[in-house]
Structure formats: C-alpha cells, structure tokens
C-alpha positions as CSV (number, residue, x, y, z in Angstrom):
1,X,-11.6,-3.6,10.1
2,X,-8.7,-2.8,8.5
3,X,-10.1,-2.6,4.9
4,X,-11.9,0.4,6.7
5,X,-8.9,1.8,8.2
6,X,-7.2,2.4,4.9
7,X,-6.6,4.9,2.0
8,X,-4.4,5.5,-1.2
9,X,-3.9,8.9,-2.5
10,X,-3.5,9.8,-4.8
11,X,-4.9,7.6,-7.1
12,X,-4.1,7.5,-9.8
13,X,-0.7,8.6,-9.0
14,X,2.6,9.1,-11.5
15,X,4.5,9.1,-8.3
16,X,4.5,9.3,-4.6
17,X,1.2,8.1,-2.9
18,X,0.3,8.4,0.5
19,X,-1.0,5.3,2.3
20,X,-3.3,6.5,5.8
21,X,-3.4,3.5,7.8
22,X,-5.7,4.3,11.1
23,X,-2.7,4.3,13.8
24,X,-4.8,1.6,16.5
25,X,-3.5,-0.7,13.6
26,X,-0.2,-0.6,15.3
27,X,2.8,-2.3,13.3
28,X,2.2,-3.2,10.0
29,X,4.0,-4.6,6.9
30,X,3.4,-3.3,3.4
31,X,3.9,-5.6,0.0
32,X,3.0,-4.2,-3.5
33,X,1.8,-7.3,-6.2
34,X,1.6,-6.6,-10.2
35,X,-1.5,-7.8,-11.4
36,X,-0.4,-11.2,-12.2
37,X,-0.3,-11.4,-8.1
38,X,3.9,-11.4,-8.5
39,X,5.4,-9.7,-5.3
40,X,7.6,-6.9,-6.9
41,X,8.5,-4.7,-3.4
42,X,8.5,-5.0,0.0
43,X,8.5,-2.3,2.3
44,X,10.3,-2.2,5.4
45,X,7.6,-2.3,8.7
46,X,5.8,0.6,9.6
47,X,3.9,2.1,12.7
48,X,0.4,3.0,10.9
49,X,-0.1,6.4,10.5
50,X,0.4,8.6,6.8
51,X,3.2,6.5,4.9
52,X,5.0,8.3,1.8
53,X,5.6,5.5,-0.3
54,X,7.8,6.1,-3.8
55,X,6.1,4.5,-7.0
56,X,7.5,6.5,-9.8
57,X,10.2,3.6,-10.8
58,X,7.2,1.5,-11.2
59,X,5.7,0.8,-14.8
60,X,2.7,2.3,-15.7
61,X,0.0,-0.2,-14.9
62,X,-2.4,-1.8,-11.9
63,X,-0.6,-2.6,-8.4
64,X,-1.8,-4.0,-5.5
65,X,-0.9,-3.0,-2.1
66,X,-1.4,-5.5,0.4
67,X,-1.4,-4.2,4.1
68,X,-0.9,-6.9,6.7
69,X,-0.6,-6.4,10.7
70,X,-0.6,-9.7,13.5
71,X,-4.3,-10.4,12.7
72,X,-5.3,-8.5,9.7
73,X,-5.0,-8.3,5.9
74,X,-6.0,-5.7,3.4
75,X,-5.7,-5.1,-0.6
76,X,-5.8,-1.7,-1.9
77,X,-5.9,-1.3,-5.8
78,X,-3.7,1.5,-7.2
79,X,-2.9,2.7,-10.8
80,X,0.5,3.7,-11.9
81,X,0.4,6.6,-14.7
C-alpha cells in the first residue's frame, strides 16, 4: 500500500521536507496541488527512497503532495510556514 509506504518531514516545514517513500515502490513521480487541487510543481521522476524536496519558494499555506508509481496513487498533506 503505498499510502503506507510514505512520510513527510517535517511537517510543518518553512523549507526543505523530506519525502521517505519505501524503495520496493520503485519509480515514482511526484506532483504538489494548492488546496484549490491546482497543480503548481512537478518533480522530475524519482527512484523511492529519502527525497529532499525544496518548498521554501512556496506561500505559506496547505499543499498536497501526490505520489504516483505504475499502479499506485498517494496524497500526503503538508503545511507551508
């Protein structure tokens, strides 16, 4: 389960996070929606594992992050301060 599999930290964050993605998940693509459910970044693909992900040009509000592999989906809230 790849809800399972997955963790923000920190969170809240005024910055950097960490997403920890269980590595089995293999390749997976990373988008972050504002809370009206607009798509405002795309990462580039990533093999799971600990990703450093940069949030600190970001506004300070609610994001999600939505984790996607071949067969899987996943939303992880995470507050911008």
């Amino acid at each position: 389960n790849l809800a399972n599999a997955m963790n923000v930290s920190p969170n809240p964050t005024s910055g950097n996070i960490v997403l920890s993605v269980d590595p089995s998940m293999g390749e997976i693509s990373i988008e972050m929606f504002d809370v009206t459910g607009k798509s405002v970044k795309n990462f580039s693909k990533f093999q799971a594992g600990n990703i450093n992900l940069d949030l600190s040009g970001f506004a300070h509000g609610v994001y999600y992050i939505q984790v996607s592999t071949t067969d899987a989906i996943a939303v992880e809230k995470v507050v911008v301060k």
